[in-house]
C-alpha positions in Angstrom: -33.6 18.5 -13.6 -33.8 16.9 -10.1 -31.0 14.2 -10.2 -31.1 11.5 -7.3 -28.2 8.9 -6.6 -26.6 7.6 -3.5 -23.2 8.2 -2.4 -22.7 4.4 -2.2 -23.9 4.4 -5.8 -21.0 7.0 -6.3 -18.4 4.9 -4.0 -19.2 1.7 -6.3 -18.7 3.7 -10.0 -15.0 5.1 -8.5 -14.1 1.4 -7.8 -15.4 -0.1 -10.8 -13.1 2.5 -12.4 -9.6 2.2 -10.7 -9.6 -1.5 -11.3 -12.1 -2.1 -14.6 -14.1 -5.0 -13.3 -17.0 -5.4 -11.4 -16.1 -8.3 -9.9 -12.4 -6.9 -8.9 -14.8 -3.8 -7.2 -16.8 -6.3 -5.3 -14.1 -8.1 -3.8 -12.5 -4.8 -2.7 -15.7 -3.3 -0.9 -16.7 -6.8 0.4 -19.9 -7.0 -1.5 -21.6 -8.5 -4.2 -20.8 -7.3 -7.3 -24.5 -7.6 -8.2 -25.2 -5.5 -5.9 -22.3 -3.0 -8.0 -24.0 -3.7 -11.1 -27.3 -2.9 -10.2 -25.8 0.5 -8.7 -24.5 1.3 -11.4 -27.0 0.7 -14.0 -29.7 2.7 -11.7 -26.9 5.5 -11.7 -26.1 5.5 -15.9 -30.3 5.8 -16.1 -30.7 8.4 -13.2 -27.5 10.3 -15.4 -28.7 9.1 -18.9 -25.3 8.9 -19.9 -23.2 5.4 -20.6 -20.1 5.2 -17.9 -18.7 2.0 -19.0 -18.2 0.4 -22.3 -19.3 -3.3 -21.2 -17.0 -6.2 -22.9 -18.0 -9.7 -21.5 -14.2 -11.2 -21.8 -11.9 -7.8 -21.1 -14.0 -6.0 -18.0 -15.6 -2.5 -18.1 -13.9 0.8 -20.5 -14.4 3.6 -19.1 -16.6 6.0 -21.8 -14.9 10.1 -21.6 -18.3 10.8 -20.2 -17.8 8.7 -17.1 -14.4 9.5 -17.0 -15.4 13.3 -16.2 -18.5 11.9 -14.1 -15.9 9.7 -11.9 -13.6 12.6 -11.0 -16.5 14.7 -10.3 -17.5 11.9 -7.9 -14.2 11.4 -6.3 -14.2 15.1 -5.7 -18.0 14.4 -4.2 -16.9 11.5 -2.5 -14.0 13.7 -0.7 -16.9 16.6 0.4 -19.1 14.3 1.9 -16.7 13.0 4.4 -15.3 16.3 5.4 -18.9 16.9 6.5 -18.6 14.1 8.4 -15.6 14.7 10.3 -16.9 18.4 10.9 -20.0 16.7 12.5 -17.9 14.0 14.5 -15.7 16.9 15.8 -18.7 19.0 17.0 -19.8 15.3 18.8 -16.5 14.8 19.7 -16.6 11.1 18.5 -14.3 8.9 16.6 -16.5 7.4 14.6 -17.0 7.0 10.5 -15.2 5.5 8.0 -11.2 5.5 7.7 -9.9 4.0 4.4 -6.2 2.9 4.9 -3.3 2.3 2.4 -0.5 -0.1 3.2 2.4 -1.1 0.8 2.2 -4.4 0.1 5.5 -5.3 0.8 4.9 -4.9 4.9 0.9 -5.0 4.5 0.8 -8.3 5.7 2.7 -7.7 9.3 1.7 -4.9 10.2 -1.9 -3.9 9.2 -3.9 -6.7 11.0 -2.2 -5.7 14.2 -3.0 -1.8 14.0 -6.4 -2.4 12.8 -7.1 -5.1 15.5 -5.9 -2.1 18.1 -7.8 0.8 16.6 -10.9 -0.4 16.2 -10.9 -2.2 19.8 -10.4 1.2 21.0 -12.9 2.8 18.4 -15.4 0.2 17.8 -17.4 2.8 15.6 -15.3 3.0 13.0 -15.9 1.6 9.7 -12.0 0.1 8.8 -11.2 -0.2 5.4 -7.5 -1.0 3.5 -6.0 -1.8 1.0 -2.6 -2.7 -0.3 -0.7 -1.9 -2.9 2.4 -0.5 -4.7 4.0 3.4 -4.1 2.3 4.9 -7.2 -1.0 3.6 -6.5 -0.8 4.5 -2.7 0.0 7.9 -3.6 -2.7 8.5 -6.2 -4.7 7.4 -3.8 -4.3 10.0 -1.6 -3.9 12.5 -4.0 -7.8 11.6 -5.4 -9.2 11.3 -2.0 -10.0 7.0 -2.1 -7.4 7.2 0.5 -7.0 8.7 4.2 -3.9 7.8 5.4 -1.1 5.5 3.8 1.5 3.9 5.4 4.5 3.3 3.4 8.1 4.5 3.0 9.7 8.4 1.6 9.6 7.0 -1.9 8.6 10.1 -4.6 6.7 11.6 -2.7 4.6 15.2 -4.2 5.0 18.1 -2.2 0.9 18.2 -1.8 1.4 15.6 1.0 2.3 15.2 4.3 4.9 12.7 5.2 4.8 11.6 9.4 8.4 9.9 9.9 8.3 7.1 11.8 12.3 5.5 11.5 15.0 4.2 9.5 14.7 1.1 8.1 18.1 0.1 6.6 18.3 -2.4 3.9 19.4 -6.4 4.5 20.4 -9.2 2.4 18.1 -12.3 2.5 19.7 -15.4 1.3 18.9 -19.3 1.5 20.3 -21.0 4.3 23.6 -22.0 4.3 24.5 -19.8 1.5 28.2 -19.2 0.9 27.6 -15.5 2.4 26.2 -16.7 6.0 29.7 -17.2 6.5 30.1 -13.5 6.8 28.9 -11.5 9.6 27.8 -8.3 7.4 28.1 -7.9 3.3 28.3 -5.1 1.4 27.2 -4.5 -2.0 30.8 -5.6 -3.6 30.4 -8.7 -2.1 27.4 -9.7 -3.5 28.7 -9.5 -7.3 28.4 -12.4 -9.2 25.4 -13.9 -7.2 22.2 -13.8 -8.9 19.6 -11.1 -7.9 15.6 -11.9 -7.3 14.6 -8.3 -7.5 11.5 -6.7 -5.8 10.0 -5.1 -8.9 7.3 -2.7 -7.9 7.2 1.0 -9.0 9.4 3.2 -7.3 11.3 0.4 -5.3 13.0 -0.8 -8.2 14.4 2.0 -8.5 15.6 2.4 -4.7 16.8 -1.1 -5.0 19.0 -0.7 -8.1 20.6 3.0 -6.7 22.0 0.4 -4.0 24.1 -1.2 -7.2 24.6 1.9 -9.2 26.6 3.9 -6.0 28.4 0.8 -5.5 29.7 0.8 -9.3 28.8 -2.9 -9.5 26.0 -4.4 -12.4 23.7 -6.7 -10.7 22.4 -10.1 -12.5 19.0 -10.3 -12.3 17.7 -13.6 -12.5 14.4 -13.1 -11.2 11.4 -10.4 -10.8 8.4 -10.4 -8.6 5.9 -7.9 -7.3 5.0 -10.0 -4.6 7.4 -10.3 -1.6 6.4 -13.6 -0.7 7.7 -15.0 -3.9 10.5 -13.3 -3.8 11.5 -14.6 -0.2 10.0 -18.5 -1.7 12.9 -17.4 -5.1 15.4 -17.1 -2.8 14.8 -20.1 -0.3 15.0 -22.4 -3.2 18.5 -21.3 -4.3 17.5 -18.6 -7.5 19.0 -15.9 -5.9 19.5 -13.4 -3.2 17.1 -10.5 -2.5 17.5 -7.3 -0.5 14.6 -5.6 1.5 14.1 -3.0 4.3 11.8 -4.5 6.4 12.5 -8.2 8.5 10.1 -10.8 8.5 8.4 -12.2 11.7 9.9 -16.0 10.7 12.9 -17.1 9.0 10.8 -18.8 6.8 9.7 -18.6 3.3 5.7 -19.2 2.6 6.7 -22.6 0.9 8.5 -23.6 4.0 12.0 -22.7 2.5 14.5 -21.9 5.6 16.4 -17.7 4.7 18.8 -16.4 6.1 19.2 -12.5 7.1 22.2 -10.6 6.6 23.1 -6.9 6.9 24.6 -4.8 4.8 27.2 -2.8 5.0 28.7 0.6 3.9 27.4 4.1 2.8 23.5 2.3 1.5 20.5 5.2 1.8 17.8 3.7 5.0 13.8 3.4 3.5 12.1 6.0 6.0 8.8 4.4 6.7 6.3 6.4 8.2 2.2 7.7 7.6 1.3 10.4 4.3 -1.6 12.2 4.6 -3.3 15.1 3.1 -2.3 18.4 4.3 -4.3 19.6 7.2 -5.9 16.1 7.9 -5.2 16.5 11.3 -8.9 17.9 10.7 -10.9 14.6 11.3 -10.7 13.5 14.4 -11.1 9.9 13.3 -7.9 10.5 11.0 -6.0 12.0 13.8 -7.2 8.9 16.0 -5.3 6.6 13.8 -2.2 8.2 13.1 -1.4 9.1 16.9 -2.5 5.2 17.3 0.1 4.3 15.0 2.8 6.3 15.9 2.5 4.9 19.3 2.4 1.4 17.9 5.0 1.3 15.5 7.6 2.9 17.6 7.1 -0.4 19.9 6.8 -2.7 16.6 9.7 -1.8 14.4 12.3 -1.8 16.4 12.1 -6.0 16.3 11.7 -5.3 12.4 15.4 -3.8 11.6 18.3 -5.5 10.7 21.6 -4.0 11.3 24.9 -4.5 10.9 
């Protein structure tokens, strides 16, 4: 049996599903999620198998037979664009598509700038990102959706490759004139009895709540976000204090709210941030492109980015 699909048609049934939704996929891949729909329903008749299990108010299921279809296409997916790079390296072009991961937590600051860079220098690439927690950046990579992620040295799998790129020692952020802007540097001890508004995203948690647990103090959480602007918007209105690695541009909050930035002191473990990639993606000359881009810019960038005490 001849069967004929597109890889696009392939791209669109991976993203329908990571996230479930048609309409999530669209929004992802900047198109219409008709367009999706369509793909896919040419690609479940080309297959004559059902992928998805369609239910109108919870999104799509996948069926086991697309689950096994979806990995072979990741697997596809990852083929196809190593015979890209091959060609672009015979060409000796940076060109082709480059899909980025960003934690979200930083995403904002720093992934407009590098992409605004990179593709004035290589106008020929196709730029895609995406942000999103640790465990999500790092499945990512391991399935192939990804090229490079930049992100800290959080559980990381030995199948990766992990480019250092700095120390980013964690800070207090507090409202202004908090009781503790009184002191030039805190340490963990000193922030017992406050309230906590904890960054709660996989992996960071974690990080964030060793800080606590080598001090020997219990913290009281008050509050939990995934989204660091909340958090920093929690804290600006008086429901706590939060600690991060990485310093925004502004002093302010998204609501307006004025914080405060304090370092902290004593024997805390630094976030290393820096680029994971898959072994031997030095390869692709468009991959390679990007990560000696940002090494150059982030070496100039961070340094405004670190608190310390």
């Amino acid at each position: 049996m001849s069967v004929r699909f597109t890889l696009r048609q392939l791209e669109y049934l991976v993203a329908v599903g990571q996230v479930g939704s048609v309409t999530l996929a669209a929004e992802r891949m900047n198109v219409s999620a008709p367009s999706i729909s369509i793909a896919l329903a040419q690609l479940e008749a080309e297959l004559g198998l059902p992928l998805f299990i369609r239910k109108h108010t919870q999104g799509m299921t996948v069926t086991p037979a697309g689950r096994e279809i979806i990995r072979e296409a990741i697997a596809t997916l990852a083929a196809a664009r190593t015979l890209s790079n091959l060609a672009e390296d015979f060409h000796g072009t940076i060109k082709g598509s480059l899909n980025l991961g960003c934690l979200l937590t930083f995403a904002q600051i720093l992934v407009p700038r590098l992409r605004r860079s990179f593709i004035d220098l290589h106008p020929d690439v196709a730029f895609h990102q995406t942000e999103t927690h640790q465990a999500a950046l790092i499945k990512g990579m391991l399935d192939g959706t990804l090229d490079v992620a930049l992100t800290y040295d959080l559980a990381l799998p030995p199948d990766l490759t992990f480019i250092d790129l700095g120390k980013l020692p964690p800070f207090v952020t507090v409202p202004a004139g908090h009781p503790l802007t009184r002191l030039e540097t805190v340490t963990i001890a000193d922030l017992a009895g406050y309230p906590l508004v904890l960054l709660d995203l996989p992996y960071s948690t974690d990080y964030f709540l060793s800080l606590f647990e080598k001090a020997g103090v219990k913290p009281q959480i008050a509050e939990r976000s995934g989204d660091m602007g909340v958090v920093r918007a929690l804290v600006a209105n008086g429901f706590g204090f939060s600690i991060t690695n990485f310093r925004p541009v502004t002093d302010m909050a998204p609501d307006g709210g004025k914080l405060a930035f304090l370092p902290l002191a004593g024997p805390t473990r630094p976030m290393q941030i820096g680029l994971l990639c898959r072994k031997g993606a030095g390869s692709s000359m468009t991959v390679q492109a990007f990560i000696d881009h940002a090494k150059t810019e982030l070496e100039r960038i961070l340094p405004s980015m670190i608190l310390r005490a």
